[in-house]
N, C-alpha and C positions, 0 to 999 in steps of 0.2 A: 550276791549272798556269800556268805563266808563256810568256806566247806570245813567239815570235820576230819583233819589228818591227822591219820597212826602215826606220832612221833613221839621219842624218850623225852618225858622230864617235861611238857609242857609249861608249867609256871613256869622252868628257868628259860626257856624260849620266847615267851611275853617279855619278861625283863631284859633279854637278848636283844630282841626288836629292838625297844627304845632305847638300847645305848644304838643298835645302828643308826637311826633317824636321829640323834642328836650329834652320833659323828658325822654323819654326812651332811648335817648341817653346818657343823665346824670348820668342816673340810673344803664349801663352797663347792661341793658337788651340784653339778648339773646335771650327767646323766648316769644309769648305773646297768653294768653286764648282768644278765642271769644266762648261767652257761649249766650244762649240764655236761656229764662225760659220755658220751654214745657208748655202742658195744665197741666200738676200737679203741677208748678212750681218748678222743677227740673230744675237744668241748664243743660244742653247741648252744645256741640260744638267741635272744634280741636284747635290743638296747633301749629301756626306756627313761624317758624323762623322769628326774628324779622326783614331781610331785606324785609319780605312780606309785613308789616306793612300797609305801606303808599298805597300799593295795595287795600288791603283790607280796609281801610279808605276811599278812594276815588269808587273805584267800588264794594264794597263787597264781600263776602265769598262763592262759592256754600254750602249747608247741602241739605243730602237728604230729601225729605219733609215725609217719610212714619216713623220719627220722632215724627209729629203732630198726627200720627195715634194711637199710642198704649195706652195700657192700663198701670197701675202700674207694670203690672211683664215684661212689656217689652213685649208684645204680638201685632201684628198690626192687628185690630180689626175691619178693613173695608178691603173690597174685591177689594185691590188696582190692583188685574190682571185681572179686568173683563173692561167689555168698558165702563162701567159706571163709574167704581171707587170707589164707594160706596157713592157718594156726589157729588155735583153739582157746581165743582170747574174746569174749563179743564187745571187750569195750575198746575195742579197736580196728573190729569190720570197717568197711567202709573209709579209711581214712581220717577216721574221726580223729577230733582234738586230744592227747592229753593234758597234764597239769603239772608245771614245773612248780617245787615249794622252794623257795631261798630258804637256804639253813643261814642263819643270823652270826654262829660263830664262825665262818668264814669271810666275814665281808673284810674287802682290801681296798685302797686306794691304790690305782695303777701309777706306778712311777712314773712311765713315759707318758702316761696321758693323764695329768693331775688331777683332773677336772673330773673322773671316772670313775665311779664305785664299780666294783665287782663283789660277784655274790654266789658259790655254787649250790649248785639246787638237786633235790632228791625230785623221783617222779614218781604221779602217782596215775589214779584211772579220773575218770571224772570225778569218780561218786565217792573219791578220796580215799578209796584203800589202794595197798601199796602196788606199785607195774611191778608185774612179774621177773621183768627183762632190765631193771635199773639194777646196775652192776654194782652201783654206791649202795647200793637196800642191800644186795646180796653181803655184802663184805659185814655189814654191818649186823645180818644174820646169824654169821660165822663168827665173829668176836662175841656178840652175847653167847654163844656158845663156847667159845674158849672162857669168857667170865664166869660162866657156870658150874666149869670146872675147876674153877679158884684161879686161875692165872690171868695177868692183864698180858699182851702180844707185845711186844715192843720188835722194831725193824729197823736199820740204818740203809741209808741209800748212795751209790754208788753207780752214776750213770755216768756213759764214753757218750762220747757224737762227736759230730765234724764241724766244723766251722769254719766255712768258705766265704770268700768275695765273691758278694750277686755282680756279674758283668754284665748279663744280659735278663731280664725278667720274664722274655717272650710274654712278649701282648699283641702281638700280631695276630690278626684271626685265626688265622691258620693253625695256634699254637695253642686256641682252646680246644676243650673237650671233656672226655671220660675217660681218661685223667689228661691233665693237659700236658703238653710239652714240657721237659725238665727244664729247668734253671741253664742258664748259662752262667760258669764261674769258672775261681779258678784259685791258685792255694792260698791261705796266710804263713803258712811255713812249710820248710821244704824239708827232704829228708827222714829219715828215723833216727830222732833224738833224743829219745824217752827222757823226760824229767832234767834236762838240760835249761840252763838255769836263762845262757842267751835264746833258747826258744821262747823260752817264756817270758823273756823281756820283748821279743817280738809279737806276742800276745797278750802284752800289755794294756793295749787298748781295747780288745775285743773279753780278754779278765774283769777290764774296770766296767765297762756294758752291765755284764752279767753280777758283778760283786754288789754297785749300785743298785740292780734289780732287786737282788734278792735281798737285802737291807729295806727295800722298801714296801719288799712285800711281807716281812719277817719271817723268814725261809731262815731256816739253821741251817745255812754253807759250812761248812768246816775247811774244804781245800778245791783251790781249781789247780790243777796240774796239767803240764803237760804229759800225752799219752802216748803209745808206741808209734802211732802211723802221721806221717804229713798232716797236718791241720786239724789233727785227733786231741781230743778235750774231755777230762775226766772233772765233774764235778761228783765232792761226798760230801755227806750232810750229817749232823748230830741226830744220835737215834731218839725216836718218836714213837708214841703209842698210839693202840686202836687206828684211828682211823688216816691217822695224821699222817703218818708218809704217801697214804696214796694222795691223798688231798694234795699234796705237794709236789707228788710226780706232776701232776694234769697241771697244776699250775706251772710250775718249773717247765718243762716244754714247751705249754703256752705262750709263755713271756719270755724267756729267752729268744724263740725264733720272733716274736714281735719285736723286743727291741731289738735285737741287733737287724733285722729288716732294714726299721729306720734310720740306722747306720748304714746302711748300704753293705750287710752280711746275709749268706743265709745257713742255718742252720738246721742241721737233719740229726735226727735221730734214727735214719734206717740202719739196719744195723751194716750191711757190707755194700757201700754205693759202687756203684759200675764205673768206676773212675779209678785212671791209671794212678798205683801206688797208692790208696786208699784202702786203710787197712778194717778190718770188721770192728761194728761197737756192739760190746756186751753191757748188760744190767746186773750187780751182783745184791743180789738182796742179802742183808745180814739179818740177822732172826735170833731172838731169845724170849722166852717165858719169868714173866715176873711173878712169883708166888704171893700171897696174900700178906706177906710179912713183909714183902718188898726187897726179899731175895732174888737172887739170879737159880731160877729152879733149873738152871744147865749145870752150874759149879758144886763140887763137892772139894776137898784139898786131897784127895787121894787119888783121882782117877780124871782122866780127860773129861769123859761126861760124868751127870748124873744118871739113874734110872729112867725118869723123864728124857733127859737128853738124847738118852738111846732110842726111845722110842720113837722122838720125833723124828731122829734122820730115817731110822725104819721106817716112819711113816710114809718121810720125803719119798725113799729109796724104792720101796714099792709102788708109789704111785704116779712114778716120772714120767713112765712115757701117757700115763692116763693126762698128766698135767700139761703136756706138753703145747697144748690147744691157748691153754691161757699164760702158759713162759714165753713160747715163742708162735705167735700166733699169724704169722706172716711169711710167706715162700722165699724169701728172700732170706729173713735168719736161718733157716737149717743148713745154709751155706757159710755158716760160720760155724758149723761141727766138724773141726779138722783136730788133728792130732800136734801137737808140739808147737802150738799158739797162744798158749793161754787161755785157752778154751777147751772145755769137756768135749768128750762127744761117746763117750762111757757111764751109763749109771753105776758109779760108783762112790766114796768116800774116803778121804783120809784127811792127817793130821797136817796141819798147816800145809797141803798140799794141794798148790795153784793149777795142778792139772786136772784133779780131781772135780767132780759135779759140784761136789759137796766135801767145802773145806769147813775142819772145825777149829777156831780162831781161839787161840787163850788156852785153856787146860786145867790141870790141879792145882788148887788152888787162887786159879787168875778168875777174882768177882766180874770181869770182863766178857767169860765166855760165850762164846755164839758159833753158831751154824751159818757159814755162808753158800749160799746157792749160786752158783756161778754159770745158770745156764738161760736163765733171761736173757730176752733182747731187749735193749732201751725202745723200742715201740711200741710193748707188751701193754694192755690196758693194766693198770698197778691195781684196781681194784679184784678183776679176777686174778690176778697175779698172787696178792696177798692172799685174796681166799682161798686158793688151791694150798698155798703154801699152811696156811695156818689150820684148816681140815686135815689134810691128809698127817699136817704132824702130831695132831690130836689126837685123831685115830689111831694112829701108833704109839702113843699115852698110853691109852685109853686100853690094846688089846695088849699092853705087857710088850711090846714086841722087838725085838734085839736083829738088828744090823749085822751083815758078816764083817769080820774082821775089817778094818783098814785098809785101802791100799796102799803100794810103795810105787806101784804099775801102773798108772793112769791111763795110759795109753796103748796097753795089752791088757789086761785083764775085765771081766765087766759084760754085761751086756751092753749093745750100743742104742744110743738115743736113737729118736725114730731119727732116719734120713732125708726123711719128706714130711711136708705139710701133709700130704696124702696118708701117709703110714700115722703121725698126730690126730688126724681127723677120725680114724675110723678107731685109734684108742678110745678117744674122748666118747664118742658116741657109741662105743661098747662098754663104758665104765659103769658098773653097778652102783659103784661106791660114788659117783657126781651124780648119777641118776637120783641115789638115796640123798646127797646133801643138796644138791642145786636144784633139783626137779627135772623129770622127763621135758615138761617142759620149755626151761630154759636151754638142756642139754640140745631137744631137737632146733631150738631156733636157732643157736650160735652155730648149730652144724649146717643145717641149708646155708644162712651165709658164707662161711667158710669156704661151702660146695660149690655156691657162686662163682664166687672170687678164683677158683682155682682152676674150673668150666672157662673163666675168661681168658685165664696163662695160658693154657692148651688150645685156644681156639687161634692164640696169636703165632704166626712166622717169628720167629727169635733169630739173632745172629748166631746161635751158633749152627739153625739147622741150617741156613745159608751156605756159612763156611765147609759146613759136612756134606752137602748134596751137589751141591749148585752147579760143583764143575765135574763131579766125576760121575754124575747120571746124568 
């Protein structure tokens, strides 16, 4: 039976459908991905035979929902076999099914694998209203509420990662688990180069990988560069509206680390790997407000911002360390808050100032201007990402509210980002303001995970208590 989903614009999504089924006829498609992006922004999903298609189009996909449940090593982290469940959802006790829907304007042809539709999907409960906890619904929440208030969101993107030779894959038993054994590798360039033109003819091949990919996914690349640290890779993207830059994060990650896989590379987005002379990857998201005229509502010709533009870094600025849960939502980024790297570790702002959290790009007069946020990790799920960002800037629209001066100080002056995941975790879950926009909630489900995950770092022997106890107790 074909269920009834809360989605925008239905008639133009019937017509959606059948250009898909008539491209994926074109295309000699045999089978097609429905991936969805978990809470870490990982995709997820199956792969079925392309006569299912139009099934699945029209009434959806079952995934089991204990999915939404886990942690990073794949662990599920609520007590789904008790009567309660662990959460105050009942169409998810028990482990029950939910229902992935393909949104029809997404479908892709994978490059590396021709033969392969893809397709990303919203979730919903059985009975087709929408999961609480699908972070692509939440974002999409958040933009009709930035539409509401006359502006459409536009965002550019700007992700670092690494990009090593796979030597070893570890597939030995011993090497699986929760989480399995790391990769064995080792560099594609050496040194610190930045933007040196023979590194990047030594990156030639693993450039042409990722150029060809993204051509065939129609991904707006604008530049691959080389980046400050040994085998470090900046890819920026031409800016996109509403929904469209996260859509592209999840894919862009996706497919990057698949193809060059099959090249025999691997690629990470964590942000600072435990590898000698590997330097940390940031995510800088660029941010501006489109007015109903199809103005840039940051620009004025007299003054760095506009009125609006004030408010939004206010917005940002007040609500950093609350955001901090979905910029950096991983134990490992907060170890890229050092001082004099090119990284923040200050809530603070200034004028085209790269030390700063918050650099604002352009000025009086420049129809270009935008807000860059330089405290993302490239691991970040980009749906909560965006939504934090595009809330909290609203809000600060919204209550008039103005920003302290400038810095010149980035690295003395400011309050400091939280230090810990730990010190993130207990903003987030003290936030009024995510409580009022996201829900109680979702707020309390993303924080037991988190809680998880963090239960599991402190429960492990780490090298360095090794190196600090070992010999002198």
């Amino acid at each position: 039976m074909t269920l009834q989903f809360e989605v925008p614009d239905p008639e133009a999504r019937r017509d959606r459908v059948e250009q898909v089924l008539a491209r994926a006829a074109e295309a000699g498609i045999e089978t097609v991905r429905l991936s969805f992006a978990d809470q870490h922004g990982l995709l997820r999903g199956k792969t079925l035979p392309v006569d299912g298609l139009r099934a699945a189009l029209d009434g959806g996909c079952p995934m089991t929902s204990t999915l939404l449940l886990k942690d990073t090593s794949h662990r599920t982290v609520f007590p789904v076999w008790t009567k309660e469940g662990g959460y105050d959802l009942p169409g998810l006790k028990g482990a029950g099914d939910i229902v992935m829907l393909p949104d029809p304007a997404t479908f892709q042809v994978l490059p590396w694998a021709p033969t392969t539709g893809w397709l990303l999907c919203d979730l919903f409960l059985k009975d087709g209203t929408p999961l609480p906890f699908c972070t692509r619904s939440l974002l999409r929440r958040v933009l009709a509420d930035m539409a509401a208030a006359g502006f459409t969101y536009r965002t550019g993107l700007e992700l670092e990662f690494t990009v090593l030779k796979l030597d070893d894959p570890k597939l030995a038993h011993a090497d699986a688990g929760h989480p399995p054994a790391p990769f064995g590798t080792s560099l594609t360039t050496r040194g610190y180069q930045y933007l040196t033109e023979s590194r990047a003819d030594e990156l030639d091949p693993v450039f042409e990988i990722i150029r060809r990919t993204c051509a065939g996914l129609n991904l707006p690349l604008r530049s691959l560069e080389v980046e400050f640290g040994p085998s470090q890779v900046e890819a920026t993207f031409h800016p996109q509206d509403g929904m469209a830059t996260a859509d592209a994060t999840v894919l862009f990650r996706s497919a990057v680390k698949q193809a060059l896989r099959r090249e025999g590379y691997h690629a990470t987005f964590m942000c600072r790997p435990a590898l000698p002379e590997i330097f940390s990857n940031g995510w800088h998201v660029h941010q501006s407000l489109i007015a109903a005229d199809g103005s840039n509502a940051f620009a004025v010709p007299d003054a760095p911002l506009s009125p609006a533009g004030y408010g939004f870094v206010a917005g940002l600025l007040e609500r950093a360390a609350e955001s901090c849960l979905m910029t950096t939502p991983t134990i490992n980024g907060y170890k890229r808050y050092r001082p004099f790297v090119l990284a923040p570790d200050r809530i603070l702002w200034g004028l085209d100032n790269k030390g700063a959290m918050l650099r604002v790009v352009g000025g009086a007069g420049d129809a270009a201007t935008r807000i860059e946020n330089r405290a993302p990790e490239p691991a970040a799920n980009p749906y909560l990402c965006l939504a934090a960002q595009a809330a909290s800037g609203l809000d600060g629209i919204r209550r008039g509210a103005m920003p302290p001066p400038p810095t010149e100080e980035p690295y003395a002056d400011g309050e400091l980002l939280p230090r810990t995941i730990l010190q993130a975790i207990d903003a987030f879950a003290a936030s009024d303001f995510y409580r009022g926009t996201f829900g109680d909630a979702f707020v309390d489900y993303l924080t037991v995970i988190k809680k998880a995950e963090v239960s599991r770092f402190f429960a492990e022997v780490t090298d360095w208590e090794q190196r600090e106890y070992f010999e002198i107790y």
